[in-house]
LUMKOLLO-569169 format. One line per field, with one value per residue (C-alpha): residue number from 1; x negated, y, z negated; residue in one letter. Coordinates in steps of 0.2 Angstrom, whole numbers, always signed. Each point is the difference from the previous one (the first is absolute). Example, Ala and Ser with C-alpha at 12.3 -4.5 7.8 and 13.67 -1.06 7.14 Angstrom:
LUMKOLLO-569169
n = [1 2]
X = [-62 -6]
Y = [-22 +17]
Z = [-39 +3]
res = [A S]
end
This chain:
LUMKOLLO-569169
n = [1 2 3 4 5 6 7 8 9 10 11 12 13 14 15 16 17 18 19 20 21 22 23 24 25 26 27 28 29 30 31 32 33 34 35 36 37 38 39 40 41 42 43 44 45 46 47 48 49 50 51 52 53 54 55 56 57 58 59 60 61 62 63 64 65 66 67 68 69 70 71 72 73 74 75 76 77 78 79 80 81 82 83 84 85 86 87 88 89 90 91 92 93 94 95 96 97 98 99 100 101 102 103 104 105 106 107 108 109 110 111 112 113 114 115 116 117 118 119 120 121 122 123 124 125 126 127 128 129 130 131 132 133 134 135 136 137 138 139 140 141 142 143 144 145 146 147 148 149 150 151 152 153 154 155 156 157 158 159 160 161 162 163 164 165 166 167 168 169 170 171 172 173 174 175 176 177 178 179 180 181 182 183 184 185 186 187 188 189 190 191 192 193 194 195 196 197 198 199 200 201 202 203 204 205 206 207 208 209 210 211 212 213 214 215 216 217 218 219 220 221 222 223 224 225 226 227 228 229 230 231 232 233 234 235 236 237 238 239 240 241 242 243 244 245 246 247 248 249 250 251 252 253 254 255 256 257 258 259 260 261 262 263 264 265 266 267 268 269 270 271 272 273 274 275 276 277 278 279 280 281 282 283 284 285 286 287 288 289 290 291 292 293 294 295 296 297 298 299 300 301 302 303 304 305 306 307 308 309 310 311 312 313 314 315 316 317 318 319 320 321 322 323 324 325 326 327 328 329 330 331 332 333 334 335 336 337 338 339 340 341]
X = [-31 +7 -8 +8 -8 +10 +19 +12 +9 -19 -1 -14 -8 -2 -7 -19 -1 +6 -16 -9 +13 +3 -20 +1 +14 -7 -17 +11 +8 -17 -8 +16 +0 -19 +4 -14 +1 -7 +6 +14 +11 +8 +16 +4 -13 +5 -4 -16 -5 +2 -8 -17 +0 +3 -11 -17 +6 +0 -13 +14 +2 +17 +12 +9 +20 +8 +16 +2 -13 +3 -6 +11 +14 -5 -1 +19 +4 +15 -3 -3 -11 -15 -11 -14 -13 +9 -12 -18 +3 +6 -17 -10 +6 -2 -18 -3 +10 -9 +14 +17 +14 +13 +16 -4 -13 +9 -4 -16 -2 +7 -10 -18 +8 +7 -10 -16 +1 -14 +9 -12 +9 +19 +7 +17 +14 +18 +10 +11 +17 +8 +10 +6 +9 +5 +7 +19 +16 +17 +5 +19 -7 -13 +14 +12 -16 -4 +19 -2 +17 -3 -1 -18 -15 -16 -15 -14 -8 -17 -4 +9 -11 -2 -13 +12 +11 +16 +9 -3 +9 +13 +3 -1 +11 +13 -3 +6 +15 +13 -6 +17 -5 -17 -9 -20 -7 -16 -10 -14 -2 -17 +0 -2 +4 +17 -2 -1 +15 +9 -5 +7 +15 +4 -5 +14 +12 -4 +1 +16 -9 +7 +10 -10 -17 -3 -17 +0 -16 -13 +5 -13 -8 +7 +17 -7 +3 +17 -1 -11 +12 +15 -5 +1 -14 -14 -7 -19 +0 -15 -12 -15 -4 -15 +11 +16 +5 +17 +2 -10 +13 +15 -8 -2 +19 +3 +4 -3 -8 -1 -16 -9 -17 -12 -15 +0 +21 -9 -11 +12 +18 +1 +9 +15 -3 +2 +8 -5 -13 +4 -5 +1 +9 +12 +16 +6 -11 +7 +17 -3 -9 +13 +17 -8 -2 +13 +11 -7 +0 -8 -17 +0 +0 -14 -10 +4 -7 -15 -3 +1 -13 -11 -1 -3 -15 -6 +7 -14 -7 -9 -5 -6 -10 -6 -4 -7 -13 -5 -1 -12 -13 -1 -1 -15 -7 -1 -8 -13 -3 -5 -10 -10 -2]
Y = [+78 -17 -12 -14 -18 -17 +1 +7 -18 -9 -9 +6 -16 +6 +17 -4 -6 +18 +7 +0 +9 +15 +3 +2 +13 +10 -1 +5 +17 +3 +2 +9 +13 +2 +0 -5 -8 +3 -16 -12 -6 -15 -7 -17 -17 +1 +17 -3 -9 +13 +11 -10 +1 +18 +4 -9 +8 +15 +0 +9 -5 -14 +2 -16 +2 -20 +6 -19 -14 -17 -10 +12 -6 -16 -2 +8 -16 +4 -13 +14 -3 +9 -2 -10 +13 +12 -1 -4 +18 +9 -6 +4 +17 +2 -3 +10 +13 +15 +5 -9 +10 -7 +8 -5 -11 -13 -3 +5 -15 -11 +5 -6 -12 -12 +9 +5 +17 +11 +11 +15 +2 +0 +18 +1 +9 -1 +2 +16 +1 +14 +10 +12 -17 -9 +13 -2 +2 +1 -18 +5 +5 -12 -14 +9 -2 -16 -7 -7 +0 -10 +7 -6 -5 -9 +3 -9 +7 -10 -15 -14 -14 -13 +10 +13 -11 +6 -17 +6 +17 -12 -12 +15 +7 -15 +2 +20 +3 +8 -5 +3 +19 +0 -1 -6 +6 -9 +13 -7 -13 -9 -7 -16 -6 -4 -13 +7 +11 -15 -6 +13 +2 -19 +3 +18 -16 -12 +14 +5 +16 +3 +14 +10 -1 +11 -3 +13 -3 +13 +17 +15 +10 +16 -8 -8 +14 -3 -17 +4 +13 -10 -13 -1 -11 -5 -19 -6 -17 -7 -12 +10 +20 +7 +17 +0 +18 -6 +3 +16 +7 -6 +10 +16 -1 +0 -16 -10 -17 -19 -9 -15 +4 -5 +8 +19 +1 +1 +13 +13 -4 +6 -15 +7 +17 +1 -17 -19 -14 -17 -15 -10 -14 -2 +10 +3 +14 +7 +0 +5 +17 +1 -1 +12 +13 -4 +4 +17 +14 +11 -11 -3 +20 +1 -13 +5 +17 -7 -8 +12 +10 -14 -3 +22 -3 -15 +10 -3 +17 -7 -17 +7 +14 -14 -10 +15 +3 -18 -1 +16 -8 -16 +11 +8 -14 -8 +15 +1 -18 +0 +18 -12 -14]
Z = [+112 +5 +9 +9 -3 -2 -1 -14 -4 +0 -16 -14 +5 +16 -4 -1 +18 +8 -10 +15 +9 -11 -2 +19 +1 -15 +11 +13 -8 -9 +18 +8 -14 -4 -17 -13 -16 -18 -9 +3 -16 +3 -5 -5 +7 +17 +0 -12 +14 +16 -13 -1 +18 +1 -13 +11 +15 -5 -12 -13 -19 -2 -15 -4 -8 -2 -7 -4 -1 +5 -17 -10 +9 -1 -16 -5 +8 +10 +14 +13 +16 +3 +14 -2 +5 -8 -19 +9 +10 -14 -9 +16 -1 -17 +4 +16 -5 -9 -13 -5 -6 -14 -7 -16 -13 +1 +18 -1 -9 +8 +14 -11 -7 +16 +12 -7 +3 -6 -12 +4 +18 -7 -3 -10 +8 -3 +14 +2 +3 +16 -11 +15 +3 -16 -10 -9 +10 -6 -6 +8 +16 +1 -2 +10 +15 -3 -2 -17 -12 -12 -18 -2 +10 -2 +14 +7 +14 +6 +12 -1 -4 -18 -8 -1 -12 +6 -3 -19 +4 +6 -13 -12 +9 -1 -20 -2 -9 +12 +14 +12 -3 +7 +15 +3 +15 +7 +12 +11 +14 +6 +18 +1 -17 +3 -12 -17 +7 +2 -15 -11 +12 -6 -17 -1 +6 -15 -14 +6 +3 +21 -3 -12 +8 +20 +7 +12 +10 +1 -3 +11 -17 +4 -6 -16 -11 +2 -4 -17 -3 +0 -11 -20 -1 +13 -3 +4 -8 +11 -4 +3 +5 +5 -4 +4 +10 +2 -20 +2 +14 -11 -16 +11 +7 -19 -2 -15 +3 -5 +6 -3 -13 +13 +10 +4 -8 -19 +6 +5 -8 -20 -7 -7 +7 +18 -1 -5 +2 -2 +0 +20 +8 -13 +2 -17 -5 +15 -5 -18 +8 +14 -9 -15 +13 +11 -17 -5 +13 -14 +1 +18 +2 -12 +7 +19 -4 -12 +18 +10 -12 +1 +20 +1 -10 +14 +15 +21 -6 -15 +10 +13 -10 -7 +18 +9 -15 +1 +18 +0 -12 +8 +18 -10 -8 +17 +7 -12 +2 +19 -3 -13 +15]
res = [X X X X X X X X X X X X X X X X X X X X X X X X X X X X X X X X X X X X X X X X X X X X X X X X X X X X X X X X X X X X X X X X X X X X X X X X X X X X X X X X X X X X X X X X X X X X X X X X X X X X X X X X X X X X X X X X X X X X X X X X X X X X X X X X X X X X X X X X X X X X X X X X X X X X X X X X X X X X X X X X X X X X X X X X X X X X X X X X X X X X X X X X X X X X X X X X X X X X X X X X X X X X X X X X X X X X X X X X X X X X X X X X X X X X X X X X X X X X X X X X X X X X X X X X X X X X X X X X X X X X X X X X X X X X X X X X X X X X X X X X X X X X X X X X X X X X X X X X X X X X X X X X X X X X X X X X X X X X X X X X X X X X X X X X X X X X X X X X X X X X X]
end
C-alpha cells in the first residue's frame, strides 16, 4: 500500500512537515476500506511518530523500529546533518511507544544508554534476509547482465552518504595492487544529497581512481543479485551500522565480504569465516583483506559459500517467526491489561 504525501525529490529535512499529510491519507483509506487494526509497528522516527498517533486513535498497542538513532550517528562524527528534531522524537517514542525492537545488543544499548530507554520494553530481533531474492547467480551470467569485463570486481551497494565511509573504499581502492585490472562498483543513490556524491566523484578524480571506479545510481532490488553475484568482494566500510542488510544480501548471493567491525556487522559476519572485520575509517586493513582475497579464488569460493550458509540460517522466515510470536504476546498482554481496567 503506498500513500502519497510530499514529493519524491523533498529533502529528509523536509519529511517531517508532510506528517500531517500522510496521517490524513491513511485515515482516508482506513475509512474507504473498513479495515481495523491490531497494532501498528513503525519504522524509523518519522514513522515513530505517525505510530504514536495511530496507536491513541486507535486505541492499538505501537511497536517502535529506529533502524538508526540520531546520537549514534552523531557520535561516529562524520559531519553529517540531522534534523534538529530528529533525536527529541526518537526519545518521545521511545517513551510512548509500548515496545522497541532492535536487531541486535548493541543497539539495545544504545537505545538506554543516549536515550534512556527502559530496557524491559526492548525485544532483540535480527533482521532477516529475502532469500527467494538473494540467492547466488552465475558470476559469468551475472557479469555478462550487468556489463562488467573486468577481471575483478569490488561492490558496495548502500546510500550514499559519509557514515557510509565510501571515501575509505576509495582511497583503499587507490592502494590495491593491479588496479588496471579491476573494477569498484558504488550501488545506491540518496535524493537530495548530491553532495557527498560529488564529493567522492572529486575524490575518484584526485586518487587517479576515474576509470576504475562506476557509481551506477540506484539499482531496483530485483537486479541486485546480479550485482552481488558479479562481484569478488562486497565492501561495507561505514562508520556506524545499526545492521548492515546490504552485507547480509551479499552473504546470501554467496559472496564473501569485507566490512567495517562496527554495530550489527560483528553480530552476524564470522571473522575469517564468512569474510573479514576490520578496523574503520582507515583504508589499509581494507586493502590488506581485499588484495588477500582478490589473490586466492580458492578462499573467496570457501568463504562465498561459508556466507551463503550463514545468511540461510538468518533467512524473513525465521525473523518473522520470531516478530509474529512477539507481536501476539504483546496483542495479549494488552488485552489482558484492559480486561484488568
Amino acid at each position: 500500500i503506498h500513500l502519497k504525501a510530499g514529493s519524491y525529490e523533498a529533502a529528509k529535512e523536509d519529511l517531517f512537515d508532510y506528517i500531517p499529510e500522510f496521517l490524513s491519507e491513511l485515515y482516508s483509506f482506513q475509512k474507504a476500506e473498513g479495515t481495523t487494526y491490531d497494532l501498528v509497528h513503525s519504522h524509523y522516527w518519522l514513522s515513530g511518530r505517525v505510530g504514536m498517533t495511530l496507536s491513541r486513535t486507535w486505541n492499538i498497542p505501537h511497536v517502535a523500529t529506529f533502524h538508526t538513532l540520531a546520537q549514534t550517528k552523531l557520535r561516529a562524527r562524520v559531519g553529517e546533518r540531522e534534523p534538529a528534531r530528529r533525536s527529541e522524537v526518537e526519545s518521545l517514542v521511545m517513551r510512548d511507544a509500548d515496545a522497541i525492537i532492535v536487531s541486535t545488543e548493541e543497539e539495545k544499548q544504545d537505545a538506554v544508554r543516549l536515550y534512556d530507554a527502559h530496557p524491559q520494553k526492548i525485544k532483540v530481533i535480527p533482521a532477516g534476509v529475502n532469500l527467494d531474492t538473494f540467492k547466488p547467480v552465475n558470476q559469468s551470467i551475472a557479469r555478462q547482465r550487468v556489463g562488467i569485463h573486468e577481471k575483478q570486481v569490488i561492490l558496495y551497494v548502500g546510500r550514499i552518504e559519509p557514515l557510509k565511509g565510501i571515501d575509505v573504499l576509495l582511497e583503499a581502492a587507490a592502494l590495491l595492487d593491479g588496479s588496471d585490472d579491476i573494477r569498484v562498483l558504488i550501488v545506491g543513490g540518496s535524493p537530495g544529497n548530491d553532495a557527498e556524491l560529488d564529493r567522492l566523484k572529486a575524490l575518484t578524480t584526485e586518487l587517479g581512481i576515474e576509470s576504475m571506479v562506476t557509481f551506477t545510481g540506484a539499482i531496483k532490488q530485483n537486479k541486485l543479485p546480479d550485482y552481488y553475484s558479479a562481484a569478488d568482494v562486497f565492501v561495507l566500510p561505514s562508520h556506524s551500522e545499526s545492521f548492515g542488510l546490504a552485507a547480509l544480501e551479499a552473504m546470501a548471493c554467496g559472496t564473501p565480504v569485507v566490512v567495517s567491525r562496527v554495530g550489527g556487522l560483528k553480530t552476524f559476519i564470522d571473522n575469517g569465516e564468512t569474510g573479514y572485520l576490520v578496523p574503520w575509517r582507515c583504508p589499509e586493513p581494507f586493502v590488506q583483506r581485499l588484495e588477500m582475497l582478490l589473490a586466492n579464488p580458492l578462499l573467496r569460493e570457501a568463504m562465498g559459500r561459508a556466507a551463503r550458509a550463514k545468511a540461510l540460517q538468518m533467512g524473513w522466515g525465521h525473523a518473522a517467526d520470531r516478530m509474529l510470536g512477539f507481536y501476539s504476546s504483546l496483542r495479549r498482554d494488552t488485552l489482558e491489561s484492559a480486561a484488568g481496567d
